[in-house]
C-alpha positions in Angstrom: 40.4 82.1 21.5 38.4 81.2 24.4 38.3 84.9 26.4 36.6 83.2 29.9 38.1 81.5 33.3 39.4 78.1 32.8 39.3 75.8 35.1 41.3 72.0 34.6 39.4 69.1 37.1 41.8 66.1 36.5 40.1 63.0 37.8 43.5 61.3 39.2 46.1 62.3 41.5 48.9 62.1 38.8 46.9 64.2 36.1 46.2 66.7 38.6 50.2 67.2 39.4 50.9 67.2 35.8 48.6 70.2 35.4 49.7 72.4 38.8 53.3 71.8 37.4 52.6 72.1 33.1 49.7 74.8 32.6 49.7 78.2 32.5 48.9 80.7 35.3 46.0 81.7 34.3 44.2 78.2 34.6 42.8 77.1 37.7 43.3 73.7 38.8 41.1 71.6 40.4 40.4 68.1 41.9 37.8 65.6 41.0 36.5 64.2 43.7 35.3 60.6 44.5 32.4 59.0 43.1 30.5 58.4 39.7 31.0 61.2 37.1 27.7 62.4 38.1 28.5 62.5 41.9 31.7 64.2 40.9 30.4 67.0 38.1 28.0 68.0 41.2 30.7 68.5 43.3 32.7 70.7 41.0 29.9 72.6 39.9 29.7 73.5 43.5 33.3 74.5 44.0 33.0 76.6 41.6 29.7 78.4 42.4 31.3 78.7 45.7 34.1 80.6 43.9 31.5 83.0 42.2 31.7 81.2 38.6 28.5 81.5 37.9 27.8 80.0 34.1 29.7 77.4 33.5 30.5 75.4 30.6 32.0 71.9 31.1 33.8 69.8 28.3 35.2 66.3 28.5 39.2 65.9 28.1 37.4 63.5 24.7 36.1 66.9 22.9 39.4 67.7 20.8 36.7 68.5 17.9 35.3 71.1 19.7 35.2 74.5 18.3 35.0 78.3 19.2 31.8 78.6 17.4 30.2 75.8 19.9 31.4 77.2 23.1 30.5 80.9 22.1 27.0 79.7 20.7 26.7 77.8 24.4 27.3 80.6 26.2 25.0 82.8 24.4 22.2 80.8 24.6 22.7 80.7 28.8 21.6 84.4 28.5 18.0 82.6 27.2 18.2 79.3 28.7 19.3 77.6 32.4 21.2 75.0 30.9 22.5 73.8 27.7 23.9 71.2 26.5 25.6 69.9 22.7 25.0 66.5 21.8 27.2 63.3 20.7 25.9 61.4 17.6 26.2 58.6 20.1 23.6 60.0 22.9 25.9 61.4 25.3 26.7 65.1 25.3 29.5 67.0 24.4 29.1 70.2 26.7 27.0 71.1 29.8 26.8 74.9 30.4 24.6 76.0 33.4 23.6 79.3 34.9 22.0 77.7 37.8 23.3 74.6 40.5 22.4 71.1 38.4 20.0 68.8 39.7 20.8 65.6 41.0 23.1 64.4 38.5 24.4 60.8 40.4 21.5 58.6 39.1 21.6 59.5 35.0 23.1 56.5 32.9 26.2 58.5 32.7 28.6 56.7 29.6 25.4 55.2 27.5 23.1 56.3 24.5 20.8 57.6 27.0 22.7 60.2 28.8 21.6 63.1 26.4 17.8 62.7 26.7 18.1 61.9 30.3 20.1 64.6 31.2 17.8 67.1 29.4 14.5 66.0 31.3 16.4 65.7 34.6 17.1 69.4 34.1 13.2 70.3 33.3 11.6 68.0 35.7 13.5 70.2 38.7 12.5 73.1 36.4 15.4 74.2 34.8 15.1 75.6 31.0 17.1 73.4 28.6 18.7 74.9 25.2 20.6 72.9 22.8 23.7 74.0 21.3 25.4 73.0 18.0 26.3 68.8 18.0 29.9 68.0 18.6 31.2 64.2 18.7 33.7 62.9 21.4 36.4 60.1 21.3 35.1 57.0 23.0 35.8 54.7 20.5 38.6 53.7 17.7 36.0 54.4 14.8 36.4 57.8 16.5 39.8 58.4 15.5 39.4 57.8 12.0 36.9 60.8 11.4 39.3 62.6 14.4 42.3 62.1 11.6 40.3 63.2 9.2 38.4 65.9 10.5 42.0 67.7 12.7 44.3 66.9 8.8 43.7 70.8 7.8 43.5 71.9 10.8 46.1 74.3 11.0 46.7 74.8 15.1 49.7 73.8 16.2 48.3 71.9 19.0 45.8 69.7 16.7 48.3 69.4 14.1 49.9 67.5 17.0 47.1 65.6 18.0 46.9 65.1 14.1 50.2 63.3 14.1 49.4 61.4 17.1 46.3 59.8 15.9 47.6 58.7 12.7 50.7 57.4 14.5 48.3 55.3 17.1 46.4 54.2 13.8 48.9 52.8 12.1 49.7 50.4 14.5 45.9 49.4 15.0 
């Protein structure tokens, strides 16, 4: 179990009621602003820092196959590094962890193949060490949720058993 902060950013007005009225007290809750993901993860980075959260990792509501290994490995390697990141077998990433404010984030090709790479020497041309944590693949696409099925089927938590169930209901009617 995960033994840091968490903090919840819902991107929409009704997610972020959903979560001030549904999780626990110990998760803080806060709202995405306006703008492209990049223009938004800047923002919240910044809230945050405000706050005094000073390494953060960020995950996409899409990561259900990340694991405790991952997020313990990324923050590790933020003792060594000024960022990390985990890639997606499709270019993206699967986790951002920074010790340090990002660079400029609103101009990377945010959603494509490129997003990994780009990130990553974003990061070093401001000067910023870069570290790469263990791969982990998102949910973008209904391929996905095939290997999601298959990869959450022994999984014995309670919550992915659920997800489990869910996905193979939502595949049977593809």
């Amino acid at each position: 179990m995960w033994q840091g902060s968490v903090v919840i950013a819902p991107a929409t007005p009704e997610d972020l009621e959903w979560a001030q009225r549904n999780l626990s007290r110990g998760i803080e809750v806060v709202s995405q602003p306006q703008g492209n993901l990049g223009e938004r993860l800047q923002e919240i980075d910044q809230e945050l820092r405000d706050r005094r959260y000073e390494r953060q990792i960020i995950i996409g509501s899409d990561m259900p196959e990340m694991t405790q290994a991952i997020l313990q490995q990324a923050d590790e390697l933020l003792f060594q590094y000024d960022v990390v990141l985990s890639s997606a077998s499709d270019g993206g990433v699967a986790l951002m962890a920074s010790r340090c404010p990002w660079p400029p984030l609103a101009d990377l090709p945010w959603s494509t193949p490129q997003l990994g790479q780009s990130l990553a020497d974003c990061c070093r041309q401001h000067g910023l060490s870069v570290g790469w944590a263990d791969d982990c693949d998102d949910v973008d696409i209904i391929e996905d949720l095939f290997r999601l099925r298959d990869n959450l089927k022994t999984d014995d938590r309670a919550a992915r058993q659920r997800l489990y169930h869910l996905v193979v209901e939502l595949l049977e009617e593809y």
